[in-house]
C-alpha positions as a Markdown table, in Angstrom:
| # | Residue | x | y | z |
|---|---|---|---|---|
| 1 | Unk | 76.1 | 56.4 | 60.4 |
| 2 | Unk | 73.7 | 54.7 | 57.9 |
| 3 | Unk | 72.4 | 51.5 | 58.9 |
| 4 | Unk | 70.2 | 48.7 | 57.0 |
| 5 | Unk | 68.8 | 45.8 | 58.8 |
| 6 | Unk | 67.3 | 42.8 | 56.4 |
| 7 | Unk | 66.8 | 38.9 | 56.8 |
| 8 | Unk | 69.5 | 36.6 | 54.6 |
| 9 | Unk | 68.4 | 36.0 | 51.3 |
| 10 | Unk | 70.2 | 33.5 | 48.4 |
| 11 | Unk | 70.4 | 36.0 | 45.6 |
| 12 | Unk | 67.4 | 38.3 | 46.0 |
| 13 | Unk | 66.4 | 41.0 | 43.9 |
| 14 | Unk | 68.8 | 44.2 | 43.4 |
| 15 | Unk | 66.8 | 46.2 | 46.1 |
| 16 | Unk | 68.7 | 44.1 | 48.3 |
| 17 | Unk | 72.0 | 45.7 | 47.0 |
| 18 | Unk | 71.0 | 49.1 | 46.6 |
| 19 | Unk | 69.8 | 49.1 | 50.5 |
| 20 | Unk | 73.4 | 47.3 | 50.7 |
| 21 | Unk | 75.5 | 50.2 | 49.3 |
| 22 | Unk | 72.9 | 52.5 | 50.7 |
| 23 | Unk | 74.1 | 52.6 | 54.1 |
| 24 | Unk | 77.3 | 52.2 | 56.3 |
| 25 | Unk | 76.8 | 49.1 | 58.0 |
| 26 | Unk | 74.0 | 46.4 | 56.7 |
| 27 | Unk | 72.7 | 44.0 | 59.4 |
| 28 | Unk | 71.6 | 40.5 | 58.3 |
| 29 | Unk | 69.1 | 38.4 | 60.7 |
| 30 | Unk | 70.5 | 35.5 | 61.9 |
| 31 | Unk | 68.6 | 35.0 | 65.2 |
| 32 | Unk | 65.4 | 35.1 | 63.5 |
| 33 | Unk | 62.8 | 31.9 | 62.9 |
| 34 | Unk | 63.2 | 30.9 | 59.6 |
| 35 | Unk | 59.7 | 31.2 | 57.7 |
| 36 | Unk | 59.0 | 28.5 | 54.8 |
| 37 | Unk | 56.8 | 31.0 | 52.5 |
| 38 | Unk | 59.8 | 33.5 | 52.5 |
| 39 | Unk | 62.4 | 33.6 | 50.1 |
| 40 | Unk | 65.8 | 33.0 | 52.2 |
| 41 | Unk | 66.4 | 30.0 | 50.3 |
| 42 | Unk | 64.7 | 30.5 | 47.3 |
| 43 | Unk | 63.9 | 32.9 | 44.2 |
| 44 | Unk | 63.3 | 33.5 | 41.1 |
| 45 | Unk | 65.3 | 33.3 | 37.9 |
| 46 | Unk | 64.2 | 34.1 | 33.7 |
| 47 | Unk | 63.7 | 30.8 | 31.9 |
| 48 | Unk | 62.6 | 30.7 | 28.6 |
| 49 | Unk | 60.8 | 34.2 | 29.1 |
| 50 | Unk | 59.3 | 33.6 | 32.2 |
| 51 | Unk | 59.8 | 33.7 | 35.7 |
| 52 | Unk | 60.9 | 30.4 | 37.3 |
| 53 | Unk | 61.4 | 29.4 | 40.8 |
| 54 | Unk | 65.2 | 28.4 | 42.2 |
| 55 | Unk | 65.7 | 26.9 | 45.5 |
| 56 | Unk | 68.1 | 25.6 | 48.1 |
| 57 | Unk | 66.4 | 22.5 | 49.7 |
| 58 | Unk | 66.7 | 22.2 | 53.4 |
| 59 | Unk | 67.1 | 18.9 | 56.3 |
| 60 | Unk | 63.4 | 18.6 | 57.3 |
| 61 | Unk | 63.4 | 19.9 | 61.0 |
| 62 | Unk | 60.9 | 22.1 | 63.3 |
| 63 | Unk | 59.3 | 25.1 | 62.2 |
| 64 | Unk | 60.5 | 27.0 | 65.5 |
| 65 | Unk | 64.2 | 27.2 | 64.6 |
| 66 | Unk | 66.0 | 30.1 | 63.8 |
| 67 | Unk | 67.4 | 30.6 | 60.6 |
| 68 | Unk | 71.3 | 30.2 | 62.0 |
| 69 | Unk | 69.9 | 26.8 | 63.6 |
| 70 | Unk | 68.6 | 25.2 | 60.0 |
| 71 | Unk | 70.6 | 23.0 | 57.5 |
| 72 | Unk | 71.0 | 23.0 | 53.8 |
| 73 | Unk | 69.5 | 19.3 | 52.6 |
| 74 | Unk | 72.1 | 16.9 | 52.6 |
| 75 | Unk | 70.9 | 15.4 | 49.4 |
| 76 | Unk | 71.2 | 19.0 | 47.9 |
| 77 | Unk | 71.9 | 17.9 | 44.4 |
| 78 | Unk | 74.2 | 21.2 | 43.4 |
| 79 | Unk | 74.7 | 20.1 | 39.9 |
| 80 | Unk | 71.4 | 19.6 | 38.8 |
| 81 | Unk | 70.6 | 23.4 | 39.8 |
| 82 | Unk | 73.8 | 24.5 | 38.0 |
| 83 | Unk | 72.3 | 22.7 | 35.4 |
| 84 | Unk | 69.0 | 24.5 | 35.0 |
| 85 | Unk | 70.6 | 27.8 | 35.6 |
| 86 | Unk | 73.3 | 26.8 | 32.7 |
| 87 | Unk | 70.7 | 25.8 | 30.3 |
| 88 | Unk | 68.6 | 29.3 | 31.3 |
| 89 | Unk | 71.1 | 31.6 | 31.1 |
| 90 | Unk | 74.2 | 29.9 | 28.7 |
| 91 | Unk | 73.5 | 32.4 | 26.0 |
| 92 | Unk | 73.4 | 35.4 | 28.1 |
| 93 | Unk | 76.2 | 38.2 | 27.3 |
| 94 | Unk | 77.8 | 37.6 | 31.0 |
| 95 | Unk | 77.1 | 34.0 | 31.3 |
| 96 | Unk | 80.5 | 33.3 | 32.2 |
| 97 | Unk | 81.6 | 35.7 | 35.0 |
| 98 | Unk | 77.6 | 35.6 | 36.2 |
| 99 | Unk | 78.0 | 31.5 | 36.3 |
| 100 | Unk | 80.8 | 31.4 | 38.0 |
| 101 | Unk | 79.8 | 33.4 | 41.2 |
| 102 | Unk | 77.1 | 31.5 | 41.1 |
| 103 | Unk | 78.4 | 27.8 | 41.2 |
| 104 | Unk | 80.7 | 29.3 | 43.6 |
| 105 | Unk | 77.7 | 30.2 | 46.0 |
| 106 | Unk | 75.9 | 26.9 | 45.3 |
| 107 | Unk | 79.4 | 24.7 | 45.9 |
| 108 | Unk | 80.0 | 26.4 | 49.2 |
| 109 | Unk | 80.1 | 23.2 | 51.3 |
| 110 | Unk | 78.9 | 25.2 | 54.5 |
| 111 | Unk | 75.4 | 23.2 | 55.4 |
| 112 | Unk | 74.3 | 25.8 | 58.2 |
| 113 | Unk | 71.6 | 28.1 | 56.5 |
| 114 | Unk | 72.7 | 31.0 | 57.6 |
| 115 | Unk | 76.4 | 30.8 | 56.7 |
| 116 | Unk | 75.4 | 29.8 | 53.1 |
| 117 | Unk | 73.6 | 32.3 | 52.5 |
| 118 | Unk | 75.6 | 35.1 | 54.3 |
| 119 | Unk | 78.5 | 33.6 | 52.0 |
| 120 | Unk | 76.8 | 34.3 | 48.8 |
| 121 | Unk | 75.7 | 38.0 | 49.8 |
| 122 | Unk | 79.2 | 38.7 | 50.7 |
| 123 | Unk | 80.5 | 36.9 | 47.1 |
| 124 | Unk | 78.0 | 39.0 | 45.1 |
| 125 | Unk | 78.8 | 42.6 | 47.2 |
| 126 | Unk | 82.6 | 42.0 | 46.1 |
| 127 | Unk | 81.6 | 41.2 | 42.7 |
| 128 | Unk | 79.7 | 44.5 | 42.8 |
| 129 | Unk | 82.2 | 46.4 | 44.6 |
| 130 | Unk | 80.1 | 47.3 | 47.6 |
| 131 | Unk | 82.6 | 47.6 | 50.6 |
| 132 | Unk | 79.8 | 48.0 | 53.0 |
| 133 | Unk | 80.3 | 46.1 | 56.5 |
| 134 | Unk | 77.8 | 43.3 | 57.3 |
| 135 | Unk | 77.2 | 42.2 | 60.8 |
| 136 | Unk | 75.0 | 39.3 | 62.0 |
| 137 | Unk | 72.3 | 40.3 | 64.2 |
| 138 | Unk | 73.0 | 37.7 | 66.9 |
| 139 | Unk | 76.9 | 39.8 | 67.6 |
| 140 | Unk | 75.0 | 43.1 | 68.5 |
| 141 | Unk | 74.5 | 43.5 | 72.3 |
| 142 | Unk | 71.0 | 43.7 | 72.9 |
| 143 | Unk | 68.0 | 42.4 | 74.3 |
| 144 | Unk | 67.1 | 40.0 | 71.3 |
| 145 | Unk | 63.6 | 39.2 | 72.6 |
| 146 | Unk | 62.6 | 42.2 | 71.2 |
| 147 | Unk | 60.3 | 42.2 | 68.4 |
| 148 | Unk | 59.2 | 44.4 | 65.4 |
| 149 | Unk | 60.3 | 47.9 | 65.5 |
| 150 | Unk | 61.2 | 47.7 | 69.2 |
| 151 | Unk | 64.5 | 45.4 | 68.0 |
| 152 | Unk | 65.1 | 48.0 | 65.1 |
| 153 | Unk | 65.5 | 50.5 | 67.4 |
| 154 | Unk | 67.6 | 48.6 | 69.6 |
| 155 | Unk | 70.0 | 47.7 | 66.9 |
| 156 | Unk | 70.0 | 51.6 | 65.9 |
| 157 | Unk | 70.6 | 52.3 | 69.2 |
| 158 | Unk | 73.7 | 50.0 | 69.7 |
| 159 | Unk | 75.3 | 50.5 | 66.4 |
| 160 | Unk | 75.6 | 53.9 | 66.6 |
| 161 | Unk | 73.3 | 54.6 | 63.6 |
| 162 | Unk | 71.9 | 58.2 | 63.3 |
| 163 | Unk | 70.0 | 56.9 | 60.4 |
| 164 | Unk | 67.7 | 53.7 | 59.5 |
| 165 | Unk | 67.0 | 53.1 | 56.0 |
| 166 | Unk | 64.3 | 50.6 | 55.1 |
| 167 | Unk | 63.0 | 48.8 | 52.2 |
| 168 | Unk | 60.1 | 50.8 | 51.2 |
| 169 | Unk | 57.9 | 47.5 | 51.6 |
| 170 | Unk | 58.6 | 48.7 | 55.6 |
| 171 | Unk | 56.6 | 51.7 | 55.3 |
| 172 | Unk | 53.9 | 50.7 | 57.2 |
| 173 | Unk | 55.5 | 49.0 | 59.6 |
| 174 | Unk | 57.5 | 51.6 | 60.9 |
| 175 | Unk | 57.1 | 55.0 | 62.6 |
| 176 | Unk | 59.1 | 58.2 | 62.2 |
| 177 | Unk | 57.9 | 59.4 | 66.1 |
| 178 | Unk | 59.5 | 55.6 | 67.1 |
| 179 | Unk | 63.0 | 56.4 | 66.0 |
| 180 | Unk | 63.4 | 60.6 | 66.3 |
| 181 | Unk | 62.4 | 60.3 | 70.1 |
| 182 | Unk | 65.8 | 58.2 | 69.9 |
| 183 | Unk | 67.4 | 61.1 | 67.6 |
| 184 | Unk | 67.4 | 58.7 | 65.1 |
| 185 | Unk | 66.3 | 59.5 | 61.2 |
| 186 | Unk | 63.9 | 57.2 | 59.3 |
| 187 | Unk | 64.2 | 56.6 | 55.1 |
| 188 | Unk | 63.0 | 54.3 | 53.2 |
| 189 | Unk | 64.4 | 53.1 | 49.9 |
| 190 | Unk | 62.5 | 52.8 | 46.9 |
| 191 | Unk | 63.9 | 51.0 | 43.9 |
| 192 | Unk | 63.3 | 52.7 | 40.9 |
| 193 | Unk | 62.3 | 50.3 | 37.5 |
| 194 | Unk | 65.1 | 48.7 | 36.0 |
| 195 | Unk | 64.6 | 47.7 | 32.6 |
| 196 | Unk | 67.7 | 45.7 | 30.4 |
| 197 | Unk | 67.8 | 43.3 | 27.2 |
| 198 | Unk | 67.0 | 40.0 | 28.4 |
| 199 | Unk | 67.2 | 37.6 | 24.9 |
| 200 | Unk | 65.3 | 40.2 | 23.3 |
| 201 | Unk | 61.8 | 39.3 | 24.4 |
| 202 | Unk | 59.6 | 41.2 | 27.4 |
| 203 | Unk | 61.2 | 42.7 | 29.8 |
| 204 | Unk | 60.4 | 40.4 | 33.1 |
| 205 | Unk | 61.1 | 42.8 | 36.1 |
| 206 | Unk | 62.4 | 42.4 | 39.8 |
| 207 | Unk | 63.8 | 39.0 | 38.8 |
| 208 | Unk | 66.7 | 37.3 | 41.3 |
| 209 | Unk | 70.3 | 39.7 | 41.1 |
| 210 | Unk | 71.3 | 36.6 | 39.7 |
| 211 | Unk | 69.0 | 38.1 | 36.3 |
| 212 | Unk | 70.6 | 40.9 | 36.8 |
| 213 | Unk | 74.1 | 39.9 | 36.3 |
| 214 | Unk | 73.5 | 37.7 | 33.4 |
| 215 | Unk | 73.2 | 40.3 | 31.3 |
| 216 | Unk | 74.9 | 43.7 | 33.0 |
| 217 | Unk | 78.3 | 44.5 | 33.2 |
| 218 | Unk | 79.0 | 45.0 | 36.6 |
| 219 | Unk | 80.3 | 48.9 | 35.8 |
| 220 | Unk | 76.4 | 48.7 | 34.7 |
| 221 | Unk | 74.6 | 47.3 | 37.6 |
| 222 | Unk | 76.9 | 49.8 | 40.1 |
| 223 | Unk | 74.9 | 52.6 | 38.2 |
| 224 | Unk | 71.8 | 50.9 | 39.0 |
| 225 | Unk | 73.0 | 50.7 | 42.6 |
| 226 | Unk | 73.2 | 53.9 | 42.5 |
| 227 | Unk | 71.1 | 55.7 | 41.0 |
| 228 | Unk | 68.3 | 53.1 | 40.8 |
| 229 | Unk | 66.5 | 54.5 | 43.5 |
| 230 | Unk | 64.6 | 57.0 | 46.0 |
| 231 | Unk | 65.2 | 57.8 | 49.3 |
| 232 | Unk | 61.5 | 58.7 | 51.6 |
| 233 | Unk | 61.9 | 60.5 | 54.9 |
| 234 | Unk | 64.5 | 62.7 | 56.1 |
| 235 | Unk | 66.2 | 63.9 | 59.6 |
| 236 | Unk | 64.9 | 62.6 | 62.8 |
């Protein structure tokens, strides 16, 4: 069994679904302290050629909380950022389907961080058709003091998963020796360039999935998905 273990993020790049329909089960952190500079609530979308900044405000509270434990603002004004996303993207050739996901994502009255975002992943996987199973971290049995690679291999270890695929931003993080002593296989996932038509100016790469759909069928973007990347490593 393929397994993928990755913090929430609110429509991230389309790495984030390749790794997705990569693997069997995908593991989303949920127990983890949320971390401001990240992009769990934020990312970025194309406006007017260049990359702009989207993002989910959140209640002001300590910077010690998990991400499960924060709140979505409760002056979150939804319609001004449908509005600037509208405006961006109204003349794109799959505005409307692209839009609606979207608003549906931003309207989703849940305030906890986690099941907002965990919401949206699982809207944008069925748009995509990506049947994989995704677990919170917090419902797997083990010891979730654990840190870095030592957690990882926990996870592995209590999923079931023969293999651990990465994003390839993990390479240094972890090592193959760490996971074959537990007969477990280490790959990493690459993402390949993707270049489309965006309004018929420079192509501006790695942009939010929500890019991505504006502008792909979504027959289109599951050939990105895959076939839009590289798998490093091998057996364990």
């Amino acid at each position: 069994m393929k397994l993928g273990i990755m913090q929430p993020y609110f429509f991230p790049y389309i790495g984030y679904f390749q790794l997705i329909a990569a693997v069997d089960r995908f593991v989303v952190y949920d127990n983890v302290k949320y971390t401001k500079k990240g992009w769990i609530n934020r990312n970025r979308y194309l406006l007017e050629g260049k990359e702009t900044v989207f993002s989910v405000p959140l209640k002001g509270d300590s910077d010690f909380l998990e991400v499960r434990e924060r709140l979505v603002a409760e002056d979150f004004d939804r319609q001004r950022l449908l509005a600037r996303i509208g405006q961006a993207y109204r003349k794109a050739p799959f505005f409307e389907p692209a839009f609606a996901l979207f608003a549906k994502a931003v309207s989703n009255p849940d305030r906890n961080l986690f099941g907002f975002v965990h919401q949206s992943i699982a809207d944008v996987c069925g748009y995509l058709g990506i049947d994989t199973l995704i677990v919170p971290s917090s419902g797997i049995a083990i010891d979730h003091s654990l840190r870095g690679e030592e957690k990882v291999v926990a996870i592995c270890l209590a999923s079931g998963a023969s293999v651990y695929v990465n994003a390839i931003g993990g390479l240094e993080l972890y090592s193959r020796e760490a996971f074959s002593g537990h007969g477990i296989a280490l790959q990493f996932l690459k993402s390949r360039p993707i270049e489309y038509a965006q309004f018929g100016a420079a192509f501006v790469p790695w942009l939010s999935i929500l890019d991505v759909l504006m502008f792909n069928a979504p027959e289109t973007i599951r050939g990105f998905l895959a076939d839009g990347y590289e798998l490093i490593g091998g057996e364990a």
